[in-house]
C-alpha positions in Angstrom: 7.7 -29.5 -66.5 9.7 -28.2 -69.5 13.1 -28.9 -70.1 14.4 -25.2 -68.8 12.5 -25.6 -65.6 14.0 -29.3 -65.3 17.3 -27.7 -65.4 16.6 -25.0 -62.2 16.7 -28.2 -60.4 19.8 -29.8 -61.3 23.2 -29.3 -59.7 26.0 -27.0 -61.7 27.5 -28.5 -64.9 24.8 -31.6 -64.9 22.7 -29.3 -67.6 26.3 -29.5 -69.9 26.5 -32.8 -69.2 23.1 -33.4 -70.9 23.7 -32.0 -73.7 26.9 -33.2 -74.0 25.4 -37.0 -74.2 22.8 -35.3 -76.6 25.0 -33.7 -79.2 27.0 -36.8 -79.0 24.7 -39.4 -79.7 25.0 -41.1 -76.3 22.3 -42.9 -74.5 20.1 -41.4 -72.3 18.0 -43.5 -70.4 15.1 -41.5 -68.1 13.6 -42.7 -65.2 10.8 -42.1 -63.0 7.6 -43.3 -61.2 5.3 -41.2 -62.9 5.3 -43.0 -66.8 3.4 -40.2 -68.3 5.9 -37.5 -66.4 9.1 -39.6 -68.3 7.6 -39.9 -71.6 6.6 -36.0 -71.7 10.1 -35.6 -70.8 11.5 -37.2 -73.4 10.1 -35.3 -75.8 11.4 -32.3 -74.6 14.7 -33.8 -74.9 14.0 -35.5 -78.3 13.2 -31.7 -79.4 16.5 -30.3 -78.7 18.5 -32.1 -81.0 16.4 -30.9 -84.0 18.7 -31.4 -86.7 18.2 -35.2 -86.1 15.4 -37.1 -87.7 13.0 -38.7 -85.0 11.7 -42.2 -84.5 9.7 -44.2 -82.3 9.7 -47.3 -81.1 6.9 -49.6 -81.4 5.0 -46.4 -84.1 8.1 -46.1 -87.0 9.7 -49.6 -86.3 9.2 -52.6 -84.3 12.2 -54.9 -85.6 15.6 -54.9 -85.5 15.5 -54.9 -89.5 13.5 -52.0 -89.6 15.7 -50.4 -87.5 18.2 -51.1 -90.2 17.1 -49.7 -93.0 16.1 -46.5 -91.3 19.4 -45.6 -90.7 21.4 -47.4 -93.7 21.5 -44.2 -95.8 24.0 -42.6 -92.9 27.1 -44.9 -93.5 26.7 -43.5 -97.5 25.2 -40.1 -97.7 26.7 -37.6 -95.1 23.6 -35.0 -96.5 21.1 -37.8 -95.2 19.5 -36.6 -92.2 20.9 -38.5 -88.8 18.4 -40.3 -86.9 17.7 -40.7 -82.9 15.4 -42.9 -81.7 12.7 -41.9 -78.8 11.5 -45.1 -76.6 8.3 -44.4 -74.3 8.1 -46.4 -70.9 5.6 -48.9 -72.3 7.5 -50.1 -74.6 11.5 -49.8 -73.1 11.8 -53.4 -72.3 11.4 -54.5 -75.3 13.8 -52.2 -77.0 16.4 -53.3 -74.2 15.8 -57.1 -74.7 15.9 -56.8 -78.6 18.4 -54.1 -79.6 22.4 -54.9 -79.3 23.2 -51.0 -79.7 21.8 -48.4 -78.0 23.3 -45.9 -80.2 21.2 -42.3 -79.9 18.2 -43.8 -78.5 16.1 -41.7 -75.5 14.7 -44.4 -73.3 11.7 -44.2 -70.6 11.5 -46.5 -67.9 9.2 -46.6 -65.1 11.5 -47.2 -61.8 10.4 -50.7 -60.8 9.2 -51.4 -56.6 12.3 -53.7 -56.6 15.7 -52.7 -56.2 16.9 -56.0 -57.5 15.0 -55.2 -60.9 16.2 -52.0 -61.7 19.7 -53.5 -60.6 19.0 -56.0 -64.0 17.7 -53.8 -66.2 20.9 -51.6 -65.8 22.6 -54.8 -66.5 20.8 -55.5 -69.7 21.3 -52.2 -70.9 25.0 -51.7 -69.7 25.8 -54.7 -72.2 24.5 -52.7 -75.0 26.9 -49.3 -75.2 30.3 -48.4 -73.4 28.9 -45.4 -72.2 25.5 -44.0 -71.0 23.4 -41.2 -69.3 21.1 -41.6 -66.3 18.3 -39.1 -65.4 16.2 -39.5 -62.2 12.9 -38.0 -62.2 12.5 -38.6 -58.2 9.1 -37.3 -56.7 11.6 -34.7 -54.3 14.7 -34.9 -56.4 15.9 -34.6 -59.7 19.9 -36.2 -60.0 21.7 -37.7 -63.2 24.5 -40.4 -63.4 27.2 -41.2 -65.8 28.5 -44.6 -66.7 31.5 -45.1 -69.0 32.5 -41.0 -69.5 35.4 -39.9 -67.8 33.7 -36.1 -66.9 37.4 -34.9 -65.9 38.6 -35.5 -69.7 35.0 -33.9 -70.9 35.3 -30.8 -72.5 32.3 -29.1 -71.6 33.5 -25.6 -72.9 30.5 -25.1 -75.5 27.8 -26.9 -73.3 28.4 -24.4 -70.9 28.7 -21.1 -73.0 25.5 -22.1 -74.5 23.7 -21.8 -71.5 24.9 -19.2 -70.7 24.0 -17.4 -73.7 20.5 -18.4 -73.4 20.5 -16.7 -69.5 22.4 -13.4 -70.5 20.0 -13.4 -73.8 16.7 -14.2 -72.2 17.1 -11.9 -69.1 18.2 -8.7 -72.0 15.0 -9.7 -74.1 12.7 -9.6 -70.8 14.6 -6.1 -69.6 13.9 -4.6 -72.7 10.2 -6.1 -72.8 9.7 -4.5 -70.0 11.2 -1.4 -70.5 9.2 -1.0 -73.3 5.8 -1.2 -71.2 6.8 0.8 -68.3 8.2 3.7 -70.6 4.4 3.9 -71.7 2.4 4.1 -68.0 3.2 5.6 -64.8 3.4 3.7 -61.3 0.0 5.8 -60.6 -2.2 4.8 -63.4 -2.3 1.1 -62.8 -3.0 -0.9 -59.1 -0.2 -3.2 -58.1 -1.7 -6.3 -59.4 -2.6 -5.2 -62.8 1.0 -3.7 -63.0 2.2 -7.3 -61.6 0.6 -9.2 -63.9 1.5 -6.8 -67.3 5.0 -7.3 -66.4 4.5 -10.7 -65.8 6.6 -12.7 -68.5 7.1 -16.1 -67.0 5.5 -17.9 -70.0 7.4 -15.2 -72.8 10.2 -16.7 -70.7 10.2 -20.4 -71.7 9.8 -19.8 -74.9 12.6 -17.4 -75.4 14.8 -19.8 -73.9 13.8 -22.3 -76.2 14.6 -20.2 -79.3 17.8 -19.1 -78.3 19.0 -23.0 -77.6 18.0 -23.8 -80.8 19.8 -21.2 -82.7 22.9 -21.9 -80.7 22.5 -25.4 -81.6 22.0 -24.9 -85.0 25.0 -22.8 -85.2 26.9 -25.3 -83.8 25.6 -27.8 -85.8 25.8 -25.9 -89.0 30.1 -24.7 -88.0 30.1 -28.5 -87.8 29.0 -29.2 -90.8 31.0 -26.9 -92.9 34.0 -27.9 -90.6 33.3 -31.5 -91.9 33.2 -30.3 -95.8 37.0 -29.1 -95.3 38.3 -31.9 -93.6 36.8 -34.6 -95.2 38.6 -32.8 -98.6 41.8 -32.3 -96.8 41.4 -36.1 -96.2 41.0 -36.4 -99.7 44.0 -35.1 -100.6 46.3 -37.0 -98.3 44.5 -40.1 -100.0 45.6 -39.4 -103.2 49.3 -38.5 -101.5 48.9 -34.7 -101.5 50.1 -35.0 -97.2 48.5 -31.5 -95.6 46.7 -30.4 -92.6 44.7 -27.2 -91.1 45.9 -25.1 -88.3 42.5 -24.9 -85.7 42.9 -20.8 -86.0 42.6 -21.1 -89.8 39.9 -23.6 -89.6 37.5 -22.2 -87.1 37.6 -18.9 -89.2 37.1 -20.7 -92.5 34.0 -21.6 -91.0 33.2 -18.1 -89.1 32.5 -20.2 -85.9 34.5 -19.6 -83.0 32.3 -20.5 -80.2 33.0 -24.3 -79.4 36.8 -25.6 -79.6 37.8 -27.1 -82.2 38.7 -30.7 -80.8 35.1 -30.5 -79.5 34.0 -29.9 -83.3 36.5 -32.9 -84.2 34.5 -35.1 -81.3 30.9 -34.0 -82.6 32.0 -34.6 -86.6 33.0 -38.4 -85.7 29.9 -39.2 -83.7 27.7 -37.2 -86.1 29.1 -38.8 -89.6 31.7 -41.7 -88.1 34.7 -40.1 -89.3 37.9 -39.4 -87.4 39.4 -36.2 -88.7 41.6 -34.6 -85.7 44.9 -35.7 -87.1 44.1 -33.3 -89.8 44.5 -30.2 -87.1 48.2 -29.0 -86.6 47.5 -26.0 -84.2 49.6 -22.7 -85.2 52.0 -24.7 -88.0 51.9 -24.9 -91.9 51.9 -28.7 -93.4 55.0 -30.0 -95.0 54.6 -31.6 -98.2 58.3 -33.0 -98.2 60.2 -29.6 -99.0 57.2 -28.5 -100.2 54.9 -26.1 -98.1 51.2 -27.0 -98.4 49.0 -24.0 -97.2 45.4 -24.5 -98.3 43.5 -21.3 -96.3 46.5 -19.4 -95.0 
């Protein structure tokens, strides 16, 4: 099962939610019964985010000092490449036992026979972050839960729109894929079958869908980015005493990305590079540099 076909099968918004915990470094832990179905599945997920550097547990690092010094360069180099961690079922305990933070790490676990089990492990891994993602690969159902994210103070405005996006964008490609085919044959010159299976784009499907999330992504990621390269000089300048700010108008067309909201740029910049920078945004006002007007972009 691919990650678009997992999605069919989840209730409204819990897609967005995913992603959500993805963009924003937040652990997601996968479960199932089927160790090889969880571990396949993580990959799909690990591929989404791929702006982010991947590493295994147990085949790039076994030690917490490892660990370490494969993400020291992020607290000095905001260029450096961010790292998430994938974790297969085999080796899950471990990482649960030995690692205090959880921090972007994609975890397998098979779903132990005993209630009482699982009830620990959630335990052990609940004392590691303040907030995480469940997914539930059930045999007849596929469900997520959320521990330590209030979803009613979530804005899940880009999540969604992306999605969407890849529906509107996927279903046009297809129409005009077909369109294409059947302008060159006539309903008479091919059986049913034949005609079934040339129109047939089920597979051309997945793999549009795929392409189109990762441009959005990258988009996103890249608005970010830039986003983050005028802040972090605004913030500069009020270091030095120089007090200004940016209206969100001015700022989301300084970095020709209007698709996500800016507080839910401001949210992805601190868990992407640590830094707080949303009491730099003074929606639809100029910045007052004592009777001095400071305006930077307009």
């Amino acid at each position: 099962m691919n990650f678009f076909e997992f999605l069919d099968q989840l209730k409204r918004n819990n897609n967005s939610i995913i992603l959500y915990c993805l963009l924003d470094r937040i652990p997601i832990i996968v479960l199932g019964e089927d160790s090889d179905k969880v571990d396949d599945f993580l990959i799909e997920l690990s591929e989404l985010v791929h702006f982010r550097k991947e590493y295994v547990f147990y085949t790039d690092f076994v030690s917490r000092e490892d660990y370490e010094n494969l993400i020291s360069n992020e607290n000095i180099d905001y260029n450096y490449q961010r790292a998430h961690i994938r974790c297969p079922c085999s080796v899950s305990s471990k990482a649960i036992s030995q690692f205090d933070n959880l921090h972007s790490w994609l975890i397998g676990l098979k779903k132990p026979n005993k209630k009482e089990e699982l009830i620990y492990i959630k335990s052990l891994i609940k004392k590691t972050t303040d907030s995480l993602l469940y997914i539930n690969l059930n045999s007849n159902a596929i469900s997520i839960e959320v521990e330590g994210l209030n979803l009613k103070l979530i804005n899940l405005i880009l999540e969604q729109n992306i999605f969407k996006k890849i529906s509107q964008d996927t279903e046009k490609s297809i129409a005009k894929m077909k369109r294409v085919l059947s302008d060159k044959i006539t309903i008479n010159q091919l059986d049913k079958d034949l005609l079934k299976t040339l129109l047939d784009f089920e597979v051309e499907k997945n793999e549009l869908k795929k392409n189109i999330f990762k441009r959005e992504i990258q988009n996103f990621f890249s608005g970010s980015k830039r986003a983050y390269f005028i802040l972090s000089r605004l913030n500069l300048l009020n270091n030095i005493g120089i007090q200004t700010r940016v209206s969100s108008k001015t700022l989301l067309e300084t970095i020709d990305y209007e698709e996500a909201p800016i507080d839910r740029i401001c949210t992805f910049i601190k868990k992407e590079w640590g830094d707080d920078y949303s009491d730099l945004i003074e929606d639809g006002k100029k910045a007052i540099m004592g009777d001095k007007i400071v305006s930077l972009w307009g």
